[in-house]
Every structure is written in C-alpha cells, then in structure tokens.
N, CA, C and O of each residue as an XYZ file, in Angstrom:
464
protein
N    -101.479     -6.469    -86.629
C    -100.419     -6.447    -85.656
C    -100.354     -5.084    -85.005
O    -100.847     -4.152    -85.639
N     -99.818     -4.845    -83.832
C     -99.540     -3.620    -83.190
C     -98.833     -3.628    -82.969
O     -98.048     -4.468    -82.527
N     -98.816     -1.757    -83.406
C     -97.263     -1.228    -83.574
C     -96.515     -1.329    -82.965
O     -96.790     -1.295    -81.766
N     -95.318     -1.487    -83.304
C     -93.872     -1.581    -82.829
C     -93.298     -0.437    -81.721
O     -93.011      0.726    -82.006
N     -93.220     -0.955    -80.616
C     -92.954     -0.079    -79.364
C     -91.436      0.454    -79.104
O     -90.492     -0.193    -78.652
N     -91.469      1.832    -79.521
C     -89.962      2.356    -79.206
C     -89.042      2.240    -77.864
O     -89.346      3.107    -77.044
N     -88.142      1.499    -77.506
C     -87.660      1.785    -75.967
C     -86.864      3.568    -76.154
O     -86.479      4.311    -77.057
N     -86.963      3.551    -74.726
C     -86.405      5.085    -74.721
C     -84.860      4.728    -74.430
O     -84.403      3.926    -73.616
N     -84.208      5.553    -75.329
C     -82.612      5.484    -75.316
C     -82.388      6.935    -74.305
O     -83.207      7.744    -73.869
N     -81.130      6.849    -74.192
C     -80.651      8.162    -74.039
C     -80.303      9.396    -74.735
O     -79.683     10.380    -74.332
N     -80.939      9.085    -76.092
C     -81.086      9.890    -77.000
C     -82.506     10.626    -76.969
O     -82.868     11.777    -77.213
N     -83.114      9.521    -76.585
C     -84.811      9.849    -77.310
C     -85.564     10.359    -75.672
O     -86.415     11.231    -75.490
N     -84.805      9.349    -74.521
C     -85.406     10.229    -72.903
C     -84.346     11.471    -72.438
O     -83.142     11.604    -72.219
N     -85.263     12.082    -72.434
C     -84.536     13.758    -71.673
C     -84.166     13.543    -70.252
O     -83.235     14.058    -69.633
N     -85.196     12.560    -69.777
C     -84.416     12.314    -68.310
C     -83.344     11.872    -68.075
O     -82.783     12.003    -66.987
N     -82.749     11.107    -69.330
C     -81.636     10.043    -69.288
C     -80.720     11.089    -69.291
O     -79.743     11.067    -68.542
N     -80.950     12.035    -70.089
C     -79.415     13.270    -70.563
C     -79.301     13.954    -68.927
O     -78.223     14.147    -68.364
N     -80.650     14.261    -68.326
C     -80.143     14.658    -67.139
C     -79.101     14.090    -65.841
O     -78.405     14.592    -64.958
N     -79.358     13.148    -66.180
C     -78.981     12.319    -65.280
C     -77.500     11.796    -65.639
O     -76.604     11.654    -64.806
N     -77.422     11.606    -66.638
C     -75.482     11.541    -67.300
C     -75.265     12.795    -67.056
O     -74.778     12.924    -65.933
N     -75.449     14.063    -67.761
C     -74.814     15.443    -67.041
C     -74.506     15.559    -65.836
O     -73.410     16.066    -65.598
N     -75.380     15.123    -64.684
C     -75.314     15.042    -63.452
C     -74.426     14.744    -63.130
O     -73.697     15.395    -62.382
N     -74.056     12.990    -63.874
C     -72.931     11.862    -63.114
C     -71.691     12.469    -63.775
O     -70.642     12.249    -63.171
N     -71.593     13.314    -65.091
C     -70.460     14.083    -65.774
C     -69.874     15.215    -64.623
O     -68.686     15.272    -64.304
N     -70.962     16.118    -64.056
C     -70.397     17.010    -62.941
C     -69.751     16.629    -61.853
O     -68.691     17.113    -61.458
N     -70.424     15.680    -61.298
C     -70.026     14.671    -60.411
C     -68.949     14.309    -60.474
O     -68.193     14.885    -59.692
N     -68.397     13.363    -61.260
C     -66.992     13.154    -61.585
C     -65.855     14.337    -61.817
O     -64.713     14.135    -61.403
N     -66.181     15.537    -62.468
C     -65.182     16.628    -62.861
C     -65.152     17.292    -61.552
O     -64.130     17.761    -61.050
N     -66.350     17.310    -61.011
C     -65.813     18.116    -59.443
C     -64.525     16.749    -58.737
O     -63.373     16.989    -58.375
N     -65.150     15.532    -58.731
C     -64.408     14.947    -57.753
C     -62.517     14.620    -59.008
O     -61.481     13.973    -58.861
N     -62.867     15.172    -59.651
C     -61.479     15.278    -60.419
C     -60.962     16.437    -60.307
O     -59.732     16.450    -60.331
N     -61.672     17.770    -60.151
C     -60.848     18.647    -59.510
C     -60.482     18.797    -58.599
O     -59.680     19.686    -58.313
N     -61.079     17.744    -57.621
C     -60.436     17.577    -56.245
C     -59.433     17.480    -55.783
O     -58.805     18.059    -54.896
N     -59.205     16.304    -56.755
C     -57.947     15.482    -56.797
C     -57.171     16.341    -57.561
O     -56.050     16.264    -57.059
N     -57.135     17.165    -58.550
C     -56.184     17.667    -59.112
C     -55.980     18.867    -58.065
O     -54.796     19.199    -58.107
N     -56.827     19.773    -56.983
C     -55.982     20.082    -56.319
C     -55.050     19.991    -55.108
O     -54.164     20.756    -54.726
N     -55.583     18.639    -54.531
C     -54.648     18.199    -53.990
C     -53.371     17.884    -54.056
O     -53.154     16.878    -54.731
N     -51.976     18.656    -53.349
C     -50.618     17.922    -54.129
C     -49.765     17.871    -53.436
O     -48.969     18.687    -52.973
N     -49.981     16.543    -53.326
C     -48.961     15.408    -52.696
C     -47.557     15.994    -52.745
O     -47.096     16.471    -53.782
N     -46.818     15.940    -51.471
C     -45.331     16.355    -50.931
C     -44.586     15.208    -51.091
O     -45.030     14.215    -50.517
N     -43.683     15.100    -51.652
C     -43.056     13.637    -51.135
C     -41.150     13.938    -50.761
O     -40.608     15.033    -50.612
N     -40.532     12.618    -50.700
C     -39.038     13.227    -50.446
C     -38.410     13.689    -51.384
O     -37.379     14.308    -51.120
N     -38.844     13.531    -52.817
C     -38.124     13.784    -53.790
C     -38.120     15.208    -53.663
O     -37.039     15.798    -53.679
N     -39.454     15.983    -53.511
C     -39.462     17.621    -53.083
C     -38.574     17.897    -52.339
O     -37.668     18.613    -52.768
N     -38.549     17.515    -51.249
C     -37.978     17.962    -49.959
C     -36.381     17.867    -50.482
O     -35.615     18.741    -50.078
N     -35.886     16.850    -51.346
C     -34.689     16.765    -51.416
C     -34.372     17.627    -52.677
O     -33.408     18.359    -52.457
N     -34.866     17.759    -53.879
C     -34.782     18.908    -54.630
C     -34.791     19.909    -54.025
O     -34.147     20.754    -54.646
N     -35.184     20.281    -53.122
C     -35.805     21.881    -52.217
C     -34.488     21.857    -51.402
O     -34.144     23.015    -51.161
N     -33.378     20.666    -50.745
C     -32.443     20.697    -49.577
C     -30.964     20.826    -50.918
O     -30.007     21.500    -50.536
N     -30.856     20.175    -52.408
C     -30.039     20.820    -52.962
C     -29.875     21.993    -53.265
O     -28.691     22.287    -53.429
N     -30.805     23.035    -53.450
C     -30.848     24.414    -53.706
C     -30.330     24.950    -52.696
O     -29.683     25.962    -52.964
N     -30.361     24.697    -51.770
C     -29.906     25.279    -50.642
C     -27.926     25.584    -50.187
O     -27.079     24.701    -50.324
N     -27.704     26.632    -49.803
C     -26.293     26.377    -49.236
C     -25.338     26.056    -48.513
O     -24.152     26.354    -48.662
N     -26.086     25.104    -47.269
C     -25.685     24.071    -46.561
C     -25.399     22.658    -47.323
O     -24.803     21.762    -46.725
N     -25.906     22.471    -48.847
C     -26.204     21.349    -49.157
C     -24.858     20.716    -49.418
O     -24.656     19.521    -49.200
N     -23.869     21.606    -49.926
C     -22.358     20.956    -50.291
C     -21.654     21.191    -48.944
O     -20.485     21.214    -49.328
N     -21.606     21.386    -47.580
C     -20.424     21.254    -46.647
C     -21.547     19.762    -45.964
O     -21.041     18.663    -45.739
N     -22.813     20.000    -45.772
C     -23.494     19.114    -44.640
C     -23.367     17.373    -45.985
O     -23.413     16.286    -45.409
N     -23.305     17.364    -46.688
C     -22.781     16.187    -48.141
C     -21.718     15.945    -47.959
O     -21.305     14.788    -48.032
N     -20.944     16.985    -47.664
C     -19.352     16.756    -47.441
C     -18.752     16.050    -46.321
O     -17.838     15.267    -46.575
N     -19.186     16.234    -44.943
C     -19.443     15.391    -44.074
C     -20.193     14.207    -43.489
O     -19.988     13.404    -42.579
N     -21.227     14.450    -44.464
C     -21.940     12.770    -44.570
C     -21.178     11.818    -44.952
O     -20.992     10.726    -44.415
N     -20.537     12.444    -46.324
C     -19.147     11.447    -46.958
C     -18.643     10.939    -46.131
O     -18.775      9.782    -45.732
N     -17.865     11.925    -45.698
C     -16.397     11.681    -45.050
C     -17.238     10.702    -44.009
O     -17.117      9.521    -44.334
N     -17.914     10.872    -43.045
C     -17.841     10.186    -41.567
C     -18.624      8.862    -42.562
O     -18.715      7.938    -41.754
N     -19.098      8.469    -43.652
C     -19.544      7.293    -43.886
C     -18.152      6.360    -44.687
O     -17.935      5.171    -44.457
N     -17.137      7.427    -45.864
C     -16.246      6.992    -45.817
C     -15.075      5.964    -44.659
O     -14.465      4.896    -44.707
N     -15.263      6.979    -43.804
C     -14.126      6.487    -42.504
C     -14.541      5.789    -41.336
O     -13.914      5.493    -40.319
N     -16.157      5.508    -41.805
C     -16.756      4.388    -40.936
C     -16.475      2.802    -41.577
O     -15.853      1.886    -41.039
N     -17.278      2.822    -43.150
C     -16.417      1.823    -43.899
C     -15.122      1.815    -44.063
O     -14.725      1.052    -44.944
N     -14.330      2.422    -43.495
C     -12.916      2.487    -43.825
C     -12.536      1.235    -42.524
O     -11.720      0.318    -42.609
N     -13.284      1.528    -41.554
C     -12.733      0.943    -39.918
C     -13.455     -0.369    -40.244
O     -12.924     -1.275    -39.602
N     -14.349     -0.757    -40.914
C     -15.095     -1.735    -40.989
C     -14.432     -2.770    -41.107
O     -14.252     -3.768    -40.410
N     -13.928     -2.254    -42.525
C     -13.156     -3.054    -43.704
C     -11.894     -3.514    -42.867
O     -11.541     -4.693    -42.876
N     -11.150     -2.427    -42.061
C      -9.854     -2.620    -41.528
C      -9.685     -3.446    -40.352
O      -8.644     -3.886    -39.863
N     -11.344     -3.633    -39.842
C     -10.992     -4.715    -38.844
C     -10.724     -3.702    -37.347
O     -10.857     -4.228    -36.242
N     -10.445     -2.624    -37.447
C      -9.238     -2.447    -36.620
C      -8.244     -2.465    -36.239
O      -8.011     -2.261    -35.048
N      -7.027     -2.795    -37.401
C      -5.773     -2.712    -37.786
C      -5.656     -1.428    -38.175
O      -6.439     -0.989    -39.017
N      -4.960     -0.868    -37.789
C      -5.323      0.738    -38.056
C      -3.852      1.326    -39.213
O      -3.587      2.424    -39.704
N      -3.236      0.083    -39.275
C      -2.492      0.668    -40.552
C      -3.133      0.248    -41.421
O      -3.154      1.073    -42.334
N      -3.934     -1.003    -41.742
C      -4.676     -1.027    -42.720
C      -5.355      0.064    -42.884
O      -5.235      0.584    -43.994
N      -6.476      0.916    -41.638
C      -7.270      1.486    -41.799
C      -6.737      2.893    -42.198
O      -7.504      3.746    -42.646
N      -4.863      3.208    -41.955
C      -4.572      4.322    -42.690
C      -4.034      4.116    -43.923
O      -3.706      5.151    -44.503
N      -3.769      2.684    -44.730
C      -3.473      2.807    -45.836
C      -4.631      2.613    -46.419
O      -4.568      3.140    -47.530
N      -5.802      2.061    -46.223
C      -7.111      2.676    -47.108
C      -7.796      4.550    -47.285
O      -8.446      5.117    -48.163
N      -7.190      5.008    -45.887
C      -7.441      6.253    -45.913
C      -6.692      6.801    -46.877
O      -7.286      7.406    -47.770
N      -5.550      6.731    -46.901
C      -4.931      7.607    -47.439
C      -4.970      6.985    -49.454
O      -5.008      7.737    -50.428
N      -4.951      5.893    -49.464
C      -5.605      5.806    -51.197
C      -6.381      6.647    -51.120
O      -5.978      7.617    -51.761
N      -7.767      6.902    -50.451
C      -8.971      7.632    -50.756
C      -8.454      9.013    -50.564
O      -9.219      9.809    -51.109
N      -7.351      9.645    -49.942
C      -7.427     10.885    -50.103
C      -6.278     10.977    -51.425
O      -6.386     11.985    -52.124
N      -5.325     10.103    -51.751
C      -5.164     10.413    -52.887
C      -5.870     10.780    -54.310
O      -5.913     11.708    -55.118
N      -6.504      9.209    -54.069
C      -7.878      8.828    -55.125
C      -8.682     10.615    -55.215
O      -8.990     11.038    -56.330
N      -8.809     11.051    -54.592
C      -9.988     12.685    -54.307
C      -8.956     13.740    -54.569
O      -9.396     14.722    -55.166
N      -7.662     13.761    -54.254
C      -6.723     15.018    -54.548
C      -6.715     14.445    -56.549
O      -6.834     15.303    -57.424
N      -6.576     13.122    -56.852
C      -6.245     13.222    -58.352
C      -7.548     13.485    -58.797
O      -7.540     14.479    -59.523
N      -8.604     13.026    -58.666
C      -9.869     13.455    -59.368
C     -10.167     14.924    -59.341
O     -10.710     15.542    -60.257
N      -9.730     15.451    -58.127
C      -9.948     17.032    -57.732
C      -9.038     17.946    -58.701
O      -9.357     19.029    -59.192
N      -7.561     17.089    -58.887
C      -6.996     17.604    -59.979
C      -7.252     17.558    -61.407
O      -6.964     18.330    -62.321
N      -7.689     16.772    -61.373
C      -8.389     16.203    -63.267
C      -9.573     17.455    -63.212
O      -9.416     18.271    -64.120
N     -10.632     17.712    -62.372
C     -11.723     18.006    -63.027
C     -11.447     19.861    -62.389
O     -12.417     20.618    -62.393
N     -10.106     20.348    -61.913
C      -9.992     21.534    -61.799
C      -9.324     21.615    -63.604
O      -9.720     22.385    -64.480
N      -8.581     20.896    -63.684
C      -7.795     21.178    -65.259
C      -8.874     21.074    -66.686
O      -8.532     21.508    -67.786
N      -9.928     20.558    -66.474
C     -11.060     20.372    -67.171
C     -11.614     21.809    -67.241
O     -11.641     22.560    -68.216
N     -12.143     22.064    -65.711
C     -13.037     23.515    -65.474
C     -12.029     24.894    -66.588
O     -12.491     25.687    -67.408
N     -10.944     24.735    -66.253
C     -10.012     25.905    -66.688
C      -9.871     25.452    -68.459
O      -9.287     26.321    -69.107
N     -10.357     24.158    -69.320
C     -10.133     23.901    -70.273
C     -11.168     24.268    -70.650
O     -10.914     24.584    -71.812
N     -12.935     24.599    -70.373
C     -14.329     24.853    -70.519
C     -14.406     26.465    -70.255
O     -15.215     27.110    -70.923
N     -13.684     27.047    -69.415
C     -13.380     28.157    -68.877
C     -13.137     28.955    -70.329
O     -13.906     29.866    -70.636
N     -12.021     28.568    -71.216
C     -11.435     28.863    -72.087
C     -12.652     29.023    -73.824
O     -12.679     29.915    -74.672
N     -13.241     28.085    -73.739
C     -14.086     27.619    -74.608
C     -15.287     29.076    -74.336
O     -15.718     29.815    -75.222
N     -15.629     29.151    -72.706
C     -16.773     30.132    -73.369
C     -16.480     31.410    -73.548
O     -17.150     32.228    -74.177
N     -15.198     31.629    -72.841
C     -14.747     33.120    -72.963
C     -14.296     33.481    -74.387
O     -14.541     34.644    -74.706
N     -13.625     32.638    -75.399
C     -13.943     32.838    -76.921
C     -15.683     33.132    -77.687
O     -16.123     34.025    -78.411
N     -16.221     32.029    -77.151
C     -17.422     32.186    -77.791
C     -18.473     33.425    -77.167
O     -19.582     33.733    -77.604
N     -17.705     34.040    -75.956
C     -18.572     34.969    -75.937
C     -17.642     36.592    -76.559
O     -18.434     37.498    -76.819
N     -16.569     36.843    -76.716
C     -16.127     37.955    -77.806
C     -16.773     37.585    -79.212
O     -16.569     38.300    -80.193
C-alpha cells in the first residue's frame, strides 16, 4: 500500500498562517476604524444644552407657553374655565415650590452638622 498522504492544515502550511494574519490585520484596522469614529447623537447635544445656563429660564418657558396652550385647549375657550385651570396650576407650583423649599432648608441642616 502507499503511504498515507498528509493534507496541509493550517498548522502544518505556513502559507495558511500568512494569510489568517493578514485577514487578522485586516479586520483590527477596519475595527479601529470604527472605534474611531464617534457618532453625535441628541442625547449629546441635550446632555451638553443641560450644563448650560440658559437651560433653566429657556425650560421655564417651554413649560409655561405649553402649559397655557393645553390650558386653552382643554377650556374650549371659556376663559373662566381657562382661568380656573390656570390658577389650580399656579397654586398646584406655589405648594410644591413650598414643600421642596422646606425640604432644601431640612437637608441644609443635615450637612452643616456633618460637616463640624
């Protein structure tokens, strides 16, 4: 009988290793590609527009004029309706405004102990 014929693996052909290294570079370049590419999206832009110090008066007026647009919605155009919904909501905001000023001054208290 004659001998038993080895196939070449990628162990046993040297050309084979070249050629996976190759397709290995290949891929890590086109993966560093991509890793330096970096994508902007709105979530940036809007993390990046809270830091900012326009962000609480230009919020503050988005409210309000979307508040008192649904306010007219709702009211039809009965405009005592549309001032007794107003004015719940500015109550509703003076008591919450009062709750969470009496809070701040109760937290206020807490760190100025823990820091003597």
């Amino acid at each position: 009988m004659a001998p038993q014929r080895k196939t070449a693996t990628s162990k046993n052909n040297p050309k084979s290793k070249t050629s996976s290294s190759r397709k290995k570079s290949s891929s890590n370049s086109s993966k560093q590609k991509k890793e330096d590419i970096v994508e902007v999206g709105f979530g940036d832009y809007w993390h990046a527009f809270t830091k900012t110090k326009v962000f609480v008066p230009i919020m503050t007026v988005v409210i309000s004029v979307l508040l008192v647009g649904l306010d007219l919605l709702i009211s039809w155009n009965d405009f005592s309706r549309f001032f007794l919904f107003l004015g719940i909501e500015i109550i509703a905001a003076a008591v919450v405004w009062l709750i969470m000023t009496i809070y701040s001054f109760g937290s206020e208290k807490k760190n100025s102990d823990e820091e003597v």
